[in-house]
C-alpha positions in Angstrom: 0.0 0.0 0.0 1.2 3.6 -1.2 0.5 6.3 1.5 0.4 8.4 -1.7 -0.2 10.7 -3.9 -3.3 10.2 -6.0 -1.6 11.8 -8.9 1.3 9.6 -8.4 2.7 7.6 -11.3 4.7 5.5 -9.0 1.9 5.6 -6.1 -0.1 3.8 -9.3 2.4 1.4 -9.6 2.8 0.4 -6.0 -1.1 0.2 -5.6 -1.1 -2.3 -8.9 -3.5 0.0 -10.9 -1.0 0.6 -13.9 1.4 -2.5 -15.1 5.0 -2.8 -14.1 7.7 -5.2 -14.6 9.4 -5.4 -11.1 12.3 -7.5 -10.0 12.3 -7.0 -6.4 9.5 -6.2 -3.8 9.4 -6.3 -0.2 7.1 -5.1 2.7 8.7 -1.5 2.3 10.4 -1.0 -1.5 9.9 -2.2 -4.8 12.2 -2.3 -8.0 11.4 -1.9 -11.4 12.3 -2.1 -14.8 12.7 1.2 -15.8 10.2 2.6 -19.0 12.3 4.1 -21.0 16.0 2.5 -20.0 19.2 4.1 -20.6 20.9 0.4 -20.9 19.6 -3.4 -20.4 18.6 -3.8 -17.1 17.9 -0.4 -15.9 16.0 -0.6 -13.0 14.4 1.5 -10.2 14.2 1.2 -6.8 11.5 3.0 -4.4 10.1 3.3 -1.3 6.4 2.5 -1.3 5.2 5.2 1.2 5.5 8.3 -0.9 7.8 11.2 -0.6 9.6 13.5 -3.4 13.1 13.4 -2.1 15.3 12.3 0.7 14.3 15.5 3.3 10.7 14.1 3.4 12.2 10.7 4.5 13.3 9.3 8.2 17.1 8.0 8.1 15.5 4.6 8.5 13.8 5.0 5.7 16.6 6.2 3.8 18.6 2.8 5.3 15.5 0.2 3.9 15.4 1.8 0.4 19.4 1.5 0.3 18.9 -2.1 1.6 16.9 -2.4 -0.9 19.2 -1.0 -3.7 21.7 -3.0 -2.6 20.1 -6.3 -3.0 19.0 -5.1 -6.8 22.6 -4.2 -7.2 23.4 -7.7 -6.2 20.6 -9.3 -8.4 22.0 -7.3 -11.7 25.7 -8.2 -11.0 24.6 -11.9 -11.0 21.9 -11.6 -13.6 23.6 -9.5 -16.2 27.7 -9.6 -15.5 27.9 -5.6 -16.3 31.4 -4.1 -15.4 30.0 -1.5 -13.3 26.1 -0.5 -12.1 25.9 3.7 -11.6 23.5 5.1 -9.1 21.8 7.9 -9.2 19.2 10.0 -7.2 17.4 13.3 -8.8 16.5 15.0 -5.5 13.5 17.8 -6.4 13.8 16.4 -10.1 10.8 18.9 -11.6 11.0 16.8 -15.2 10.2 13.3 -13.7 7.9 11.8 -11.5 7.6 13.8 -8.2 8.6 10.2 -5.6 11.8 9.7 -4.8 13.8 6.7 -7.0 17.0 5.5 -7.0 18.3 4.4 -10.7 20.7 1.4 -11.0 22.1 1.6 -14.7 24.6 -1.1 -15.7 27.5 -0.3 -17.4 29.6 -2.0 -19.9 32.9 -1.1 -22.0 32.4 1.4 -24.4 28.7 1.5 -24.1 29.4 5.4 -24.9 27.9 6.3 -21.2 30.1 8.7 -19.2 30.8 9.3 -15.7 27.9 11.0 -12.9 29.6 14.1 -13.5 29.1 14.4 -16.8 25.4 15.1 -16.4 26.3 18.6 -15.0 28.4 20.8 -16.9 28.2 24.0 -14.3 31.7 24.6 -13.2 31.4 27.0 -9.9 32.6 30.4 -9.8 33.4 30.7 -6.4 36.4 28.8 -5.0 35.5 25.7 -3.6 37.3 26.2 -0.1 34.3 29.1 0.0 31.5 26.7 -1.0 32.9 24.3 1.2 32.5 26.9 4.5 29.0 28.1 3.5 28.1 24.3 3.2 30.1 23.9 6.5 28.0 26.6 7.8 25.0 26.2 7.1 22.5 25.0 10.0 20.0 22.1 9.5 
């Protein structure tokens, strides 16, 4: 059950009222195959209890959907032999679905992917001794 969203796409999955194809489920998390994959056996993990990012989470949680990724991770590895799995979080994505999910995308020799920070190309402006202080700084 999805303590959800009505809107949800992902709350719709959990709650079985659109199709998926997942490879892992447990009381708390569920992986799936994801729609529209970036390489064979792209998959994506998620809590069921709905949230947008990792603030409107507990740590424990944030500890059952890595759990979670984890085991996928292992499952792939065995399944598909890839020479490397990246993971990657959008936190506050606005252009996909508003739940947060947790991307496992196999990698392979020259399967002309690059590295997580290649995604950004933003280089700062400010040193990064000053970023690092108002990070440092700031109170949460």
């Amino acid at each position: 059950m999805c303590y959800s969203m009505a809107d949800c796409l992902f709350c719709k999955l959990v709650n079985n009222e659109i199709p998926s194809l997942s490879v892992y489920e447990d009381d708390d998390t569920i992986a799936f195959m994801e729609l529209y994959p970036s390489a064979p056996g792209h998959v994506m993990v998620i809590l069921k209890k709905h949230g947008n990012n990792i603030l409107e989470y507990s740590q424990r949680e944030l500890g059952i959907l890595m759990a979670s990724v984890q085991k996928v991770t292992e499952k792939i590895e065995k399944a598909l032999e890839p020479d490397a799995i990246t993971i990657g979080i959008n936190h506050k994505e606005r252009r996909g679905v508003p739940h947060l999910h947790i991307h496992l995308i196999p990698r392979w020799e020259n399967d002309k992917g690059g590295i997580i920070q290649s995604v950004v190309n933003n280089p700062p402006k400010e040193k990064r001794e000053v970023i690092a202080e108002k990070i440092r700084n700031a109170s949460v």
